[in-house]
Residue frames relative to the residue before (quaternion, step in Angstrom):
aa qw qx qy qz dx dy dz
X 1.0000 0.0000 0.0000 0.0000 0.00 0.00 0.00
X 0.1471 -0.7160 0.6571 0.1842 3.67 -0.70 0.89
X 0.2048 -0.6359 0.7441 0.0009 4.15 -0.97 0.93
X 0.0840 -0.7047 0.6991 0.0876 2.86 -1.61 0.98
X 0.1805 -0.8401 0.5100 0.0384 4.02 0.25 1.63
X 0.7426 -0.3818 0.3859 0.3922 3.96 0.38 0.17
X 0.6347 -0.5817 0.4091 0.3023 2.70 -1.43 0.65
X 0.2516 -0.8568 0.2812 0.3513 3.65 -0.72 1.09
X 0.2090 0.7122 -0.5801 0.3356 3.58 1.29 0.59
X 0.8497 0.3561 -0.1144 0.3717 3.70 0.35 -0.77
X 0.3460 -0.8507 0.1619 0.3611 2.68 1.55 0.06
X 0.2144 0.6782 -0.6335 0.3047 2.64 0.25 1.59
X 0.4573 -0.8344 0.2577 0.1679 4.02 -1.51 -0.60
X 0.5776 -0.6310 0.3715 0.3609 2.42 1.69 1.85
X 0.8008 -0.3550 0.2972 0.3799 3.38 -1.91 -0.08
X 0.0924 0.8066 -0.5809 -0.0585 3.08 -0.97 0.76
X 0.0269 -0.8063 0.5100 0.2985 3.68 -0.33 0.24
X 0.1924 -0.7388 0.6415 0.0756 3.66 -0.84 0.57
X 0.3445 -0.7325 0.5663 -0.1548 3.04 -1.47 2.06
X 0.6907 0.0265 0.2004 0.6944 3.96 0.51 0.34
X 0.7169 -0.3218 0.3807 0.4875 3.13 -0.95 -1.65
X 0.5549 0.5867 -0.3386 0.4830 3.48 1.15 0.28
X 0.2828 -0.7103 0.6388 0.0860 3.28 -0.57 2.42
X 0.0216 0.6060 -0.7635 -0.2224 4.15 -1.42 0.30
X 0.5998 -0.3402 0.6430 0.3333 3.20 -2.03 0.06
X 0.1594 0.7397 -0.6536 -0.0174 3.47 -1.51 0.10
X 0.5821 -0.7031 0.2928 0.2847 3.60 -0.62 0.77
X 0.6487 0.4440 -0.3772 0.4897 4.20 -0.94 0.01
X 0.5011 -0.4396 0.7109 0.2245 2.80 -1.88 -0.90
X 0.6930 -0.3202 0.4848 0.4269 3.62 -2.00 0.42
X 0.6377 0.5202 -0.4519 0.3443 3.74 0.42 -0.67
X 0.6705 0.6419 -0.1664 0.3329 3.31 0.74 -2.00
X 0.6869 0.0126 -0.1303 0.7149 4.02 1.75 -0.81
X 0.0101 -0.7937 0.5969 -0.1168 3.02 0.07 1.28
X 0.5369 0.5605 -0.3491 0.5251 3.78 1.36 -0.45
X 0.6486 0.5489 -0.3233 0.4165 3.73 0.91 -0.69
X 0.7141 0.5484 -0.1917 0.3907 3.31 1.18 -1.08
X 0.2651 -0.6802 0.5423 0.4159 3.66 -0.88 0.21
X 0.5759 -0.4513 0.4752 0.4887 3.79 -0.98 -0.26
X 0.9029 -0.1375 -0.1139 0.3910 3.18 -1.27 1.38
X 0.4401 0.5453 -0.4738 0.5333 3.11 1.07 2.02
X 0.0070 0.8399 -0.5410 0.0421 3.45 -1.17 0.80
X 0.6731 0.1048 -0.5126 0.5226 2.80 1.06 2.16
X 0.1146 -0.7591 0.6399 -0.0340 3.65 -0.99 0.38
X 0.2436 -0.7571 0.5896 0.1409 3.55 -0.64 0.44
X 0.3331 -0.6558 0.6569 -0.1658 2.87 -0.83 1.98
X 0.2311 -0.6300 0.7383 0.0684 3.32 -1.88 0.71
X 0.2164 0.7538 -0.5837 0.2104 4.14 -0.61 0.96
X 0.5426 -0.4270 0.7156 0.1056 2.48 -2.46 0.85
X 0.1056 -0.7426 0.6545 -0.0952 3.26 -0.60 1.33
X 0.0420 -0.7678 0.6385 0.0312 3.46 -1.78 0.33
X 0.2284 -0.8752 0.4209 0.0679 3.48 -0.17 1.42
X 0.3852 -0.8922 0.1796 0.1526 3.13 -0.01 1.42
X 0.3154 -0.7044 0.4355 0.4634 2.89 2.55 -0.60
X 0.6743 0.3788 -0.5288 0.3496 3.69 0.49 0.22
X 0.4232 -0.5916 0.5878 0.3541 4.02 -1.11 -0.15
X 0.0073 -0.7727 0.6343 -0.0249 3.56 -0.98 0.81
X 0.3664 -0.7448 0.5459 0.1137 3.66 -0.73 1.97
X 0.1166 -0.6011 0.7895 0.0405 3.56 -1.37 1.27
X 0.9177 0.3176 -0.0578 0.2315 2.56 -2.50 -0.45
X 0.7176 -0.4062 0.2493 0.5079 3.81 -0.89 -0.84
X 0.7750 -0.5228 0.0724 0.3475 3.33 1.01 1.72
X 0.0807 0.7374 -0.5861 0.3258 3.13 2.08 1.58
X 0.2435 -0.6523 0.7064 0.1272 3.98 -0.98 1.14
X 0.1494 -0.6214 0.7688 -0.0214 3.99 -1.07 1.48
X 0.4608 -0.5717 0.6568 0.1716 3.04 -1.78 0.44
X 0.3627 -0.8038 0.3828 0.2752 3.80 -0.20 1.25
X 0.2808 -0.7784 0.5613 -0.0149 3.46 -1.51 0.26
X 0.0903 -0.7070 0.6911 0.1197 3.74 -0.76 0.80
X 0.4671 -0.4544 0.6464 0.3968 3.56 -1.30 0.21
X 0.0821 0.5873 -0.7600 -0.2660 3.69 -1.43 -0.31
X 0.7539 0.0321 -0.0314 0.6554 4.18 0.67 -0.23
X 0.2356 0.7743 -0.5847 -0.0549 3.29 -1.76 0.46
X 0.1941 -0.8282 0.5251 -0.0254 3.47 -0.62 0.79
X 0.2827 -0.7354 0.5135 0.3399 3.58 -1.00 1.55
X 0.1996 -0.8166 0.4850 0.2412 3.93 -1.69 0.44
């Protein structure tokens, strides 16, 4: 499931994709996969190649995600 949680200045959590029960970090904004999204939606379930970057990236009210690069994604 890719989720688009807010902007994390405000704490919110920016991209997140979620695997099972496993939240990652992922880079941009709702803007950046805007093709993934439907209009006035902020989750969609998405099928991807993922790459774990080994760094830890802080959302929200300092929730610590394991980061992420897309390498492919597709909406399902």
């Amino acid at each position: 499931m890719l989720i688009w949680g807010g902007w994390p200045a405000t704490d919110g959590l920016g991209i997140v994709f979620e695997v099972g029960e496993i939240m990652y970090g992922a880079p941009g904004s709702r803007e950046d996969y805007s093709d993934y999204f439907p209009v006035d939606e902020n989750e969609v379930m998405i099928r991807a190649d993922i790459k774990i970057t080994g760094e830890t990236t802080i959302r929200g009210w300092g929730t610590r995600l394991p980061e992420i690069e897309f390498l492919r994604m597709e909406r399902m």
